[in-house]
C-alpha positions as CSV (number, residue, x, y, z in Angstrom):
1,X,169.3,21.7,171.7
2,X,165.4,21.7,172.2
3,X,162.5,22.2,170.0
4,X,162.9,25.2,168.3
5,X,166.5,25.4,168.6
6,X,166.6,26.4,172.0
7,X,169.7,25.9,174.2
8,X,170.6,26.1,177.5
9,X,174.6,27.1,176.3
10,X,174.8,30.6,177.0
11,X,175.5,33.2,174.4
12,X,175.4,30.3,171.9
13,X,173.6,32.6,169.1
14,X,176.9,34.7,169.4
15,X,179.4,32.3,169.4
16,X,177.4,31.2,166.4
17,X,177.4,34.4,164.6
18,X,181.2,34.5,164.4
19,X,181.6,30.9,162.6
20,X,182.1,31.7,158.8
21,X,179.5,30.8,156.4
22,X,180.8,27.2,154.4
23,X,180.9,27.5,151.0
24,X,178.1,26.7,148.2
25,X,177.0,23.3,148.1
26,X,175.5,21.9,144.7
27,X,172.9,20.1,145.9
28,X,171.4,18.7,142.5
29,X,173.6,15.2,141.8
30,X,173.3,15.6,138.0
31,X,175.2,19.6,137.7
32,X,177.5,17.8,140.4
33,X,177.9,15.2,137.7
34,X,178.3,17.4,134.8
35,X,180.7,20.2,136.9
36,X,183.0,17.7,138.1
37,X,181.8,19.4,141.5
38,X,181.6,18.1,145.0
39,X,177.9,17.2,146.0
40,X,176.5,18.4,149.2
41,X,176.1,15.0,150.4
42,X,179.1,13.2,149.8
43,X,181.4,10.9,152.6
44,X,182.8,14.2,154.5
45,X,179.5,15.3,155.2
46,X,178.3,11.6,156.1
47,X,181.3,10.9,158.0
48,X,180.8,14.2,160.0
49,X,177.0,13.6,161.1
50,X,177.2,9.9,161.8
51,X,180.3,10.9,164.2
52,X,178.1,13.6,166.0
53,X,175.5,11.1,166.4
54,X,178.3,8.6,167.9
55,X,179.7,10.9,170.5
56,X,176.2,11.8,171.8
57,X,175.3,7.8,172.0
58,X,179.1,7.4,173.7
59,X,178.3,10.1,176.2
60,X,175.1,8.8,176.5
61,X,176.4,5.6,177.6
62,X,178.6,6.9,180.1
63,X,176.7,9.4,181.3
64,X,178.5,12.3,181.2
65,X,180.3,14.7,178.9
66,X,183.4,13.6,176.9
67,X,186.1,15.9,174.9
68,X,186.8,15.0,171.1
69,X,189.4,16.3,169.0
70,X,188.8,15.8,165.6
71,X,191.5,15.8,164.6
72,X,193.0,12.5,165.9
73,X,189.1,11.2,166.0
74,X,189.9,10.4,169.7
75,X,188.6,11.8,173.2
76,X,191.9,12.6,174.8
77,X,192.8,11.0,178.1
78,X,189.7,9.1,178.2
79,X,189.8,5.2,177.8
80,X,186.7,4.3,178.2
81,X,185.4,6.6,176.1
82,X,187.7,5.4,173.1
83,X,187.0,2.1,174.0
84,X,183.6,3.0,172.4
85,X,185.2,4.8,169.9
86,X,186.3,1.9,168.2
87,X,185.3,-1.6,170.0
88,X,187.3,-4.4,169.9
89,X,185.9,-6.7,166.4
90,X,184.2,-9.9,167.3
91,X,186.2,-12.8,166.0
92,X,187.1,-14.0,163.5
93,X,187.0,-10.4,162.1
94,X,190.2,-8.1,162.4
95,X,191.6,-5.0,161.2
């Protein structure tokens, strides 16, 4: 993406167009409070942009494009890719 959200991906605004609309958001924490409601920013949403910011640095770093499935929160068939995913704990700490 580029200033103005320009792309070079072609016939991204129709792919675009055929992705659903998500669902209301509250985005004032107090009705969240008082609805018993999700808020917009809560650990899905935080989880989901801090991962999109990881991939980019991971491809980044290797300098080239890498597949993700989110569902397994993996890039299939590529080690060194996961090795970034989740690097190895400096000792003493361990999962």
């Amino acid at each position: 993406m580029f200033k103005g959200l320009r792309s070079t991906i072609p016939n991204l605004k129709e792919a675009l167009a055929g992705i659903p609309d998500p669902e209301p958001t509250i985005f004032d924490f107090s009705e969240s409070v008082r609805t018993r409601k999700k808020f917009a920013l809560n650990e899905e949403n935080g989880h989901h942009s801090a991962t999109l910011v990881n991939l980019a640095k991971i491809a980044w770093q290797l300098g080239r494009t890498i597949r993700f499935d989110p569902k397994t929160q993996r890039c299939p068939n590529d080690d060194a890719a996961n090795r970034l995913i989740d690097p190895a704990m400096r000792a003493p700490w361990h999962l």
